[in-house]
PDB file of N, CA, C and O in Angstrom, chain B, residues numbered from 101:
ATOM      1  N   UNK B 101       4.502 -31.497 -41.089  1.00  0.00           N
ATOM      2  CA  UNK B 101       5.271 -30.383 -40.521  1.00  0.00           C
ATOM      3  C   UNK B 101       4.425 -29.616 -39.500  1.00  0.00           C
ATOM      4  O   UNK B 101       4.848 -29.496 -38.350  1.00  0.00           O
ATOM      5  N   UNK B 102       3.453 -29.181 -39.803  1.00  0.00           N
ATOM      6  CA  UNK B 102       2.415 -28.539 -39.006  1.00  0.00           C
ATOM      7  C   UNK B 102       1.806 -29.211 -38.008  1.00  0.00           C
ATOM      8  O   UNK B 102       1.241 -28.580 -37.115  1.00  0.00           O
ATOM      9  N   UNK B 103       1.839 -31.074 -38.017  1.00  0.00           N
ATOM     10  CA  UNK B 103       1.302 -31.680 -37.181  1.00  0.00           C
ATOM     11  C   UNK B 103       2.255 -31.352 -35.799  1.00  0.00           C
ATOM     12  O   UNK B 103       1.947 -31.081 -34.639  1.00  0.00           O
ATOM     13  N   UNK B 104       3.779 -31.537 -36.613  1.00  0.00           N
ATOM     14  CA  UNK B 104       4.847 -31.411 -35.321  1.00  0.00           C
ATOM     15  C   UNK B 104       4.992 -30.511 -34.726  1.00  0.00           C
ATOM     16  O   UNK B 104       5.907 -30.517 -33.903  1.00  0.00           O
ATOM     17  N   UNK B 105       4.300 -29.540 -34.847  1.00  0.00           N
ATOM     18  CA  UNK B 105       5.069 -28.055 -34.684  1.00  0.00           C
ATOM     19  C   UNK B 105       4.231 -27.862 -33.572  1.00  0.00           C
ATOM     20  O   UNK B 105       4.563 -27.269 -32.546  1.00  0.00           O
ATOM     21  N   UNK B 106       2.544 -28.653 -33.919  1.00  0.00           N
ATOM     22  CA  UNK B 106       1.409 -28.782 -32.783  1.00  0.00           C
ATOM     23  C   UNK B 106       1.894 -29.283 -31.662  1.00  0.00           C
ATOM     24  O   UNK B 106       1.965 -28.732 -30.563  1.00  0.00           O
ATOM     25  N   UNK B 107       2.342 -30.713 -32.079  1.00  0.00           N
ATOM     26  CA  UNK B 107       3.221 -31.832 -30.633  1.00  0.00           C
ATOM     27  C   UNK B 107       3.895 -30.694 -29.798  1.00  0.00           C
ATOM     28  O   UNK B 107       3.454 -30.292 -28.721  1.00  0.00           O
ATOM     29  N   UNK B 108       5.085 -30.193 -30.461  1.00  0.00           N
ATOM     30  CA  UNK B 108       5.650 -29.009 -30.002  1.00  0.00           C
ATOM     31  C   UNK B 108       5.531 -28.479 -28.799  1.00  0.00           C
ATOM     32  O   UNK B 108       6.120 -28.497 -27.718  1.00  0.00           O
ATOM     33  N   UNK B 109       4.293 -27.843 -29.455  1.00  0.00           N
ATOM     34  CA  UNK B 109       3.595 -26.432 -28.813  1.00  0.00           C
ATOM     35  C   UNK B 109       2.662 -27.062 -27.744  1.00  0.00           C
ATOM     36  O   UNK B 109       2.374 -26.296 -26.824  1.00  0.00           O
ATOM     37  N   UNK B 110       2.111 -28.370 -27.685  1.00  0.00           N
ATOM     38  CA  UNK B 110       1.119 -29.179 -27.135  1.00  0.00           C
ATOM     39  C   UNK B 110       2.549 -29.486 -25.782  1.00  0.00           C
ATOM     40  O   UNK B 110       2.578 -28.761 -24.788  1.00  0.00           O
ATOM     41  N   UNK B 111       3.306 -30.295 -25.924  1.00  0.00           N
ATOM     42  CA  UNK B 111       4.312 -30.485 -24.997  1.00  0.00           C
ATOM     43  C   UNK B 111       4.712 -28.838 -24.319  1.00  0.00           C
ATOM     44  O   UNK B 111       4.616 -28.899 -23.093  1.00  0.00           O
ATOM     45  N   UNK B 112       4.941 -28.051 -24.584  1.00  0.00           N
ATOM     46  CA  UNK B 112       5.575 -27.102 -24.143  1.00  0.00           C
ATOM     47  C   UNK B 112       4.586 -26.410 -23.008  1.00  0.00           C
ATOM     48  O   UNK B 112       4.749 -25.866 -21.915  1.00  0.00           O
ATOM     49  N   UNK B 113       3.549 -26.708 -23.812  1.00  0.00           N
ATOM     50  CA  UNK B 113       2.343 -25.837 -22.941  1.00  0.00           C
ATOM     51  C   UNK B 113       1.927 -26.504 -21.729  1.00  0.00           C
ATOM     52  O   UNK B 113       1.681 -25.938 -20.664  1.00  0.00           O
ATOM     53  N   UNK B 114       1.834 -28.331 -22.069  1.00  0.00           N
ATOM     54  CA  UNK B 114       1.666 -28.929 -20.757  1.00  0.00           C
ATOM     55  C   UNK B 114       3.097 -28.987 -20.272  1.00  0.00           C
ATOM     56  O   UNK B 114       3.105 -29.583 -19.195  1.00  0.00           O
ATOM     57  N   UNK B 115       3.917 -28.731 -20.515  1.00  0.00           N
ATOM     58  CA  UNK B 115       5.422 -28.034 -19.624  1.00  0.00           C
ATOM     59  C   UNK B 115       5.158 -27.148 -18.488  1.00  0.00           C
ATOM     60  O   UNK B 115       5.186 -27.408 -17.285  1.00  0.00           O
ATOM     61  N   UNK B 116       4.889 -26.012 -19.119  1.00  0.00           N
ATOM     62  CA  UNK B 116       4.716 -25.022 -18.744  1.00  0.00           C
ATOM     63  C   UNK B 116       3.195 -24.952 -17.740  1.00  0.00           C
ATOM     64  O   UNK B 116       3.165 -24.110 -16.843  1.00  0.00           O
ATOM     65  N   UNK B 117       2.345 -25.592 -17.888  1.00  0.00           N
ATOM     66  CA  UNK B 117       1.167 -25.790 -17.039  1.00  0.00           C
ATOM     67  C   UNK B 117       1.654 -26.602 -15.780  1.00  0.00           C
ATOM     68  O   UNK B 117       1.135 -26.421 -14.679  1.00  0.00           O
ATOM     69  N   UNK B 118       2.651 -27.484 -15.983  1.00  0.00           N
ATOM     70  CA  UNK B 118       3.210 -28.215 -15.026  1.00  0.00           C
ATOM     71  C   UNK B 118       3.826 -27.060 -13.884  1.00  0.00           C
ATOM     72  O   UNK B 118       3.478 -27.082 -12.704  1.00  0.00           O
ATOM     73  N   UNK B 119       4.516 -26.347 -14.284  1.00  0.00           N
ATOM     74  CA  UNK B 119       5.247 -25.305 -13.193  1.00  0.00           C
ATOM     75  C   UNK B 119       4.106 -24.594 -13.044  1.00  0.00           C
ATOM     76  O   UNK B 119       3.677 -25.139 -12.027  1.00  0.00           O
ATOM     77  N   UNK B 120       3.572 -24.045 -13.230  1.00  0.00           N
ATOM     78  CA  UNK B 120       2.080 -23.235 -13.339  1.00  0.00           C
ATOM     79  C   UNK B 120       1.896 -24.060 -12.161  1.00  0.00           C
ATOM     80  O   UNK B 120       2.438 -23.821 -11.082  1.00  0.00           O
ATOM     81  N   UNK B 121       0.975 -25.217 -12.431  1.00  0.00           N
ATOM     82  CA  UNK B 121       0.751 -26.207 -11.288  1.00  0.00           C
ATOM     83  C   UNK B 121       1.289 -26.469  -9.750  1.00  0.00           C
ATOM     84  O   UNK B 121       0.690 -26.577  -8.680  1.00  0.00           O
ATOM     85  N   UNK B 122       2.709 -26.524 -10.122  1.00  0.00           N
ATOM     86  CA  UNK B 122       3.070 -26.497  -8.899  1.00  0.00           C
ATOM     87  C   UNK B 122       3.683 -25.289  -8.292  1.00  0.00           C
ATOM     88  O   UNK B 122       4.255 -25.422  -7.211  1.00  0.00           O
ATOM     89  N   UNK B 123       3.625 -24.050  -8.900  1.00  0.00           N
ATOM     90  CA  UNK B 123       3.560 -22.807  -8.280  1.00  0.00           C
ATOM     91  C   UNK B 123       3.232 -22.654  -6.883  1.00  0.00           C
ATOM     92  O   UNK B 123       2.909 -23.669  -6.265  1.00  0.00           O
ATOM     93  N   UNK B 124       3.266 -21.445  -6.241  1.00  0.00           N
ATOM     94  CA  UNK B 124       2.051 -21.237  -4.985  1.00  0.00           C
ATOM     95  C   UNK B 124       0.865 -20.879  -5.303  1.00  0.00           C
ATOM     96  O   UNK B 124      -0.046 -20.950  -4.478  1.00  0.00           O
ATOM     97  N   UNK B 125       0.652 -20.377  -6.711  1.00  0.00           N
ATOM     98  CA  UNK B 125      -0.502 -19.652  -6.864  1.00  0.00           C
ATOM     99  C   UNK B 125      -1.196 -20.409  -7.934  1.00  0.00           C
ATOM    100  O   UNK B 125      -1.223 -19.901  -9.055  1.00  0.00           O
ATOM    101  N   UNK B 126      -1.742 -21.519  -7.740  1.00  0.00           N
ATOM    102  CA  UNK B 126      -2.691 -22.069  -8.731  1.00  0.00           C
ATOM    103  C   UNK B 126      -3.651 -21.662  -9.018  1.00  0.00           C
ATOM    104  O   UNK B 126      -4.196 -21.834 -10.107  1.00  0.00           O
ATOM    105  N   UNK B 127      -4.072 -21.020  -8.085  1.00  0.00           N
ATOM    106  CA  UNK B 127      -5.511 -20.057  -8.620  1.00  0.00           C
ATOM    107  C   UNK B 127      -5.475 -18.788  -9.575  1.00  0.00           C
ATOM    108  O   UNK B 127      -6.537 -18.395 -10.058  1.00  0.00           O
ATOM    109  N   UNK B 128      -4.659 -18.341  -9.770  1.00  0.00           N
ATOM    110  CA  UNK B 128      -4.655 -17.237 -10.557  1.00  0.00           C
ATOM    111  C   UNK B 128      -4.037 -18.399 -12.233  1.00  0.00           C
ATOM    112  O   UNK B 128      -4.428 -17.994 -13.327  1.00  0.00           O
ATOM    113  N   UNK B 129      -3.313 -19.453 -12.204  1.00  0.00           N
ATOM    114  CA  UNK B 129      -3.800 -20.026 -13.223  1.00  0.00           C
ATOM    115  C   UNK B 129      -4.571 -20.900 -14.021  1.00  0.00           C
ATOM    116  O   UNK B 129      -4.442 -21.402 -15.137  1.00  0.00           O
ATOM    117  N   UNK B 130      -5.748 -20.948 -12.755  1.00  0.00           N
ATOM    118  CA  UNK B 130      -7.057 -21.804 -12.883  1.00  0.00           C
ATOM    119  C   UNK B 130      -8.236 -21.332 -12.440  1.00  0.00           C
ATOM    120  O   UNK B 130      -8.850 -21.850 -11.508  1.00  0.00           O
ATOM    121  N   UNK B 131      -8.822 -19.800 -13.412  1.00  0.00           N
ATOM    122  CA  UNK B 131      -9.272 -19.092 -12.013  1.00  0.00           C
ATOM    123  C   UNK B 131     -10.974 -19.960 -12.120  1.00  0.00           C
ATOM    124  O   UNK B 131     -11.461 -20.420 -13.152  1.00  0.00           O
ATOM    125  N   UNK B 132     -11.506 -19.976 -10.942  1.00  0.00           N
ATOM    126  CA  UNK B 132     -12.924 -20.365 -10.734  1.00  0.00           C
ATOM    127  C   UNK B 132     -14.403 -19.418 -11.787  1.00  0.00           C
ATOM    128  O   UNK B 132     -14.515 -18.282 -12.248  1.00  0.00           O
ATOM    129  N   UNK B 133     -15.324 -20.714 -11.768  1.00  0.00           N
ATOM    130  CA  UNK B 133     -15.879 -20.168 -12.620  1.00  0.00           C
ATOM    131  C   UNK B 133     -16.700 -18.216 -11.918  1.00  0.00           C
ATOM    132  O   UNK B 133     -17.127 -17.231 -12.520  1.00  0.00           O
ATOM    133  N   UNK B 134     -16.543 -18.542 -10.533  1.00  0.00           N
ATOM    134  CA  UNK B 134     -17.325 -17.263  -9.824  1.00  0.00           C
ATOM    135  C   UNK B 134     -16.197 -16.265 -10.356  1.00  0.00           C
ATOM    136  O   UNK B 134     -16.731 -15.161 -10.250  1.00  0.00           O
ATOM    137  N   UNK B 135     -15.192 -16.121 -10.762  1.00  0.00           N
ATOM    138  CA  UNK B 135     -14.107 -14.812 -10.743  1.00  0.00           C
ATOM    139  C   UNK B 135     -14.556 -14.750 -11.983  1.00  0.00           C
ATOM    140  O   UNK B 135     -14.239 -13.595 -12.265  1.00  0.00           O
ATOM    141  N   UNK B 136     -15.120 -15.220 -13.010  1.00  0.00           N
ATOM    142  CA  UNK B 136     -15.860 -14.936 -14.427  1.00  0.00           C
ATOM    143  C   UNK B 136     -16.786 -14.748 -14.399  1.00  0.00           C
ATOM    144  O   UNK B 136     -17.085 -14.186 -15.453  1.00  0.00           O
ATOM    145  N   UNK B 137     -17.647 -14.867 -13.749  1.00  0.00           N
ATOM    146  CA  UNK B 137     -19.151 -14.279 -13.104  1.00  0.00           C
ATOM    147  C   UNK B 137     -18.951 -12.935 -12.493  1.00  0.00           C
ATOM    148  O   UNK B 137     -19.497 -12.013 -13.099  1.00  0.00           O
ATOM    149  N   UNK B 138     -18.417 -12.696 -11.635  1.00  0.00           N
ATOM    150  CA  UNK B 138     -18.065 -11.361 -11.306  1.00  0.00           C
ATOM    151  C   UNK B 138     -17.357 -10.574 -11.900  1.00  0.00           C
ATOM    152  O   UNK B 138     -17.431  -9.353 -11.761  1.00  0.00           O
ATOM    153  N   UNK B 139     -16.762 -11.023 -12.465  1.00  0.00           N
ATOM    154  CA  UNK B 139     -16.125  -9.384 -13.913  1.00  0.00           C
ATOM    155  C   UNK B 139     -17.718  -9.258 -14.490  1.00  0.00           C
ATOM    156  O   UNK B 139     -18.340  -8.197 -14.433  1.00  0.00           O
ATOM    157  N   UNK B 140     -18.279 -10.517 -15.056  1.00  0.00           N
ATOM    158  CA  UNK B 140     -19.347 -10.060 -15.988  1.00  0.00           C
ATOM    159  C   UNK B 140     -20.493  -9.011 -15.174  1.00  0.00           C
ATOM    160  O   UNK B 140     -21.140  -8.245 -15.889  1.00  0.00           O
ATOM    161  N   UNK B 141     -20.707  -8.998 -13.776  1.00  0.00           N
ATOM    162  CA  UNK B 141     -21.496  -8.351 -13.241  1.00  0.00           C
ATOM    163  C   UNK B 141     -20.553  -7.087 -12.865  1.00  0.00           C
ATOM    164  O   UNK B 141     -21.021  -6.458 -11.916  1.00  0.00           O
ATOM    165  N   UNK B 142     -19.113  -6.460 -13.471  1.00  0.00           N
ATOM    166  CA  UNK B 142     -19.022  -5.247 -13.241  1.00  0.00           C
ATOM    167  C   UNK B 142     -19.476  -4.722 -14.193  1.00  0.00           C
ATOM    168  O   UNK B 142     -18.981  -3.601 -14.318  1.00  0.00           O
ATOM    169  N   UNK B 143     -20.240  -4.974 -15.016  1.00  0.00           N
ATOM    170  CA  UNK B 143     -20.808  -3.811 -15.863  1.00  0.00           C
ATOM    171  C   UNK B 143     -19.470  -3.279 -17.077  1.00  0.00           C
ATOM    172  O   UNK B 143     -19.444  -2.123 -17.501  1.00  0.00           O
ATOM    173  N   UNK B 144     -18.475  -4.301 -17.483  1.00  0.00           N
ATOM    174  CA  UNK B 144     -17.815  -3.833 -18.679  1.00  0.00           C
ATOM    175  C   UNK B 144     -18.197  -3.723 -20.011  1.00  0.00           C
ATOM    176  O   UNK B 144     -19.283  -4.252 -20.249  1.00  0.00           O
ATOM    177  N   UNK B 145     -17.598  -3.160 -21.017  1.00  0.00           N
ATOM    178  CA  UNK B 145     -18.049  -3.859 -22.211  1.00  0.00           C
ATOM    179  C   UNK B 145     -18.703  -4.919 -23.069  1.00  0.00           C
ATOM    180  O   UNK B 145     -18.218  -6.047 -23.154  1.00  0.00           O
ATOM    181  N   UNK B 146     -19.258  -4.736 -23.389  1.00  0.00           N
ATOM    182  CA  UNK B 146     -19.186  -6.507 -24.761  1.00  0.00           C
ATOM    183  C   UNK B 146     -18.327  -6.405 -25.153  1.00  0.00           C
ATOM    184  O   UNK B 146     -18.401  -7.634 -25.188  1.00  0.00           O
ATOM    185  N   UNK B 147     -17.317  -6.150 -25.606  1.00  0.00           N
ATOM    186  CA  UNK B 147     -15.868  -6.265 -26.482  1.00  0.00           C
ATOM    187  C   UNK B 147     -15.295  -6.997 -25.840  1.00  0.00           C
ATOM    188  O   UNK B 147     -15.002  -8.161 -26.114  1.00  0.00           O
ATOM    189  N   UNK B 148     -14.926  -6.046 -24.346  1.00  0.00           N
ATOM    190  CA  UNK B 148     -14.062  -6.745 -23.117  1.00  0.00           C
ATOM    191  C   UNK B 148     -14.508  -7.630 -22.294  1.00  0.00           C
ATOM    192  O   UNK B 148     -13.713  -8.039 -21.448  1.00  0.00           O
ATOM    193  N   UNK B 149     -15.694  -8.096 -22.304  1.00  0.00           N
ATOM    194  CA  UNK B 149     -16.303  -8.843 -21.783  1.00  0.00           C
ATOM    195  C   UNK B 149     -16.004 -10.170 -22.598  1.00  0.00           C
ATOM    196  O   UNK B 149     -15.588 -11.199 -22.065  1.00  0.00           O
ATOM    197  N   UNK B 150     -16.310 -10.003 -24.195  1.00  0.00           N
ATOM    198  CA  UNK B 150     -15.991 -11.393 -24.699  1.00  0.00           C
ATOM    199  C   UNK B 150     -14.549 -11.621 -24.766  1.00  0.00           C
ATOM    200  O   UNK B 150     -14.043 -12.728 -24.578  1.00  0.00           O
ATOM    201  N   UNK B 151     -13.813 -10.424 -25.072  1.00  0.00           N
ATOM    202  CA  UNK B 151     -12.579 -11.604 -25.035  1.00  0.00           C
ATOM    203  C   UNK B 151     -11.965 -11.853 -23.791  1.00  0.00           C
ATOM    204  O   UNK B 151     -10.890 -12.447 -23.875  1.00  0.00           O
ATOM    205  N   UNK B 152     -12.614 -11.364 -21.906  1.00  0.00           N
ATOM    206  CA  UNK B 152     -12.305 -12.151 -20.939  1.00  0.00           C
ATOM    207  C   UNK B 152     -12.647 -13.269 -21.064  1.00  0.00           C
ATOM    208  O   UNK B 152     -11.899 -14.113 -20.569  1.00  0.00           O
ATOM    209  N   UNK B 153     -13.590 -13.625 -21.594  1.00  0.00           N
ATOM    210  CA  UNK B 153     -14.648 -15.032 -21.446  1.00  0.00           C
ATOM    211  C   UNK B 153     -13.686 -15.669 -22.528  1.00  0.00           C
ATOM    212  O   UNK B 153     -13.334 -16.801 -22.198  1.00  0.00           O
ATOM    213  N   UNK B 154     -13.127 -15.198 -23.837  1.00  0.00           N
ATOM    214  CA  UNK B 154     -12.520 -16.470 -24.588  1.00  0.00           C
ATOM    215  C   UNK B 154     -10.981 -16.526 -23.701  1.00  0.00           C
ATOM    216  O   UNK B 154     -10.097 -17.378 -23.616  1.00  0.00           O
ATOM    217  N   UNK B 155     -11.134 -15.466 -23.244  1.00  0.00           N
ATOM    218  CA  UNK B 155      -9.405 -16.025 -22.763  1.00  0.00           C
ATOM    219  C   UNK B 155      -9.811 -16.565 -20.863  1.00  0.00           C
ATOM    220  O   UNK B 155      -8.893 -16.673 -20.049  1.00  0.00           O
ATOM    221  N   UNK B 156     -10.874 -16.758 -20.588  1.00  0.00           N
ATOM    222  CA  UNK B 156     -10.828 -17.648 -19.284  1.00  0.00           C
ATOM    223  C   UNK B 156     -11.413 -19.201 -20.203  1.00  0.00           C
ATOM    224  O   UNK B 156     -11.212 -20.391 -19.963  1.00  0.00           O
ATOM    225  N   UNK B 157     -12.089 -18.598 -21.160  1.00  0.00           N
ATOM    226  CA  UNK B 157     -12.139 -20.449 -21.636  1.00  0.00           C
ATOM    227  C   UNK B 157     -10.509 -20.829 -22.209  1.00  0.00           C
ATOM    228  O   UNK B 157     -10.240 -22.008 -22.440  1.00  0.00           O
ATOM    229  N   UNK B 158      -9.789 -20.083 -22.349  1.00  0.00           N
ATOM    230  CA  UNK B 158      -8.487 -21.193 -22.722  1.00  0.00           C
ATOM    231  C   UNK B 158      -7.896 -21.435 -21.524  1.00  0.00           C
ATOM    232  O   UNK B 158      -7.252 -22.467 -21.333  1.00  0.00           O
ATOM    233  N   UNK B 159      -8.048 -20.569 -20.669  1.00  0.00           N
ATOM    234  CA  UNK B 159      -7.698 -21.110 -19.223  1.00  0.00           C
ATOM    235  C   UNK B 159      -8.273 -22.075 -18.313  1.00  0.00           C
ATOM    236  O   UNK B 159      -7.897 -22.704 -17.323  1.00  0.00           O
ATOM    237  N   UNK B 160      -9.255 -21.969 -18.963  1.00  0.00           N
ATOM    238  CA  UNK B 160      -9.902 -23.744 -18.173  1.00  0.00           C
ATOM    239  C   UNK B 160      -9.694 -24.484 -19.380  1.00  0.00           C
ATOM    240  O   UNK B 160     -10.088 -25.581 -18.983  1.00  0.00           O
ATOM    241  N   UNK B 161      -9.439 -24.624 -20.278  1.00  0.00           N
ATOM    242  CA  UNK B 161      -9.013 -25.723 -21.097  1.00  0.00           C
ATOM    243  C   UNK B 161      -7.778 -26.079 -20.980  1.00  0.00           C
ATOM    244  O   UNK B 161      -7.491 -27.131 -21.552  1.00  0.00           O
ATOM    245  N   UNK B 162      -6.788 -25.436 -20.311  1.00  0.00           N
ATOM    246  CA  UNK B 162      -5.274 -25.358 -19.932  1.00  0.00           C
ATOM    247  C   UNK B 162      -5.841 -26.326 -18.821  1.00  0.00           C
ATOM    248  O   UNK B 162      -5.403 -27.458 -18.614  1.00  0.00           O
ATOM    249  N   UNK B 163      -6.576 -25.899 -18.335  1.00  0.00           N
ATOM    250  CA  UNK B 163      -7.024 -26.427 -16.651  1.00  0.00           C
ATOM    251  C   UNK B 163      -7.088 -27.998 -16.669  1.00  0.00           C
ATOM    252  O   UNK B 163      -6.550 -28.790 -15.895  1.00  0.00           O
ATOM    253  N   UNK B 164      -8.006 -28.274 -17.916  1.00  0.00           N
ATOM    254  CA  UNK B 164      -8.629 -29.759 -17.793  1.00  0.00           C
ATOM    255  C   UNK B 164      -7.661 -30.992 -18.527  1.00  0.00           C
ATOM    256  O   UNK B 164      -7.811 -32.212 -18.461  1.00  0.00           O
ATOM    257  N   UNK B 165      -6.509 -30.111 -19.320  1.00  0.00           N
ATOM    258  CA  UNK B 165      -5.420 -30.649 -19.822  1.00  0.00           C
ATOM    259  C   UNK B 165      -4.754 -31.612 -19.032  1.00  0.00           C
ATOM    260  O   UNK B 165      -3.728 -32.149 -19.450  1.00  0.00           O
TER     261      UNK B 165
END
């Protein structure tokens, strides 16, 4: 049950990465590793700092999908 629900969610997401993809704006859903380098050099938080960094790593893992 839980395996399917993954397939699911696994299909939907490379769905949805597909229009993502062919958008105009692929860069804002693939952003480069320098636009994560430069938040980290504005001087934010550690809090907000790590969870930009876990949520640009699911965005390059969306990426390499």
């Amino acid at each position: 049950m839980l395996f399917r629900v993954y397939n699911l969610y696994k299909s939907m997401s490379s769905l949805a990465w597909g229009f993502i993809k062919n958008s105009a704006t692929p860069s804002l859903a693939c952003p480069s590793e320098s636009v994560s380098w430069q938040r980290r050099l504005d001087g934010k938080s550690f809090e907000k700092l790590k969870m930009e960094t876990e949520h640009h790593r699911v965005l390059r893992w969306n990426c390499s999908v």
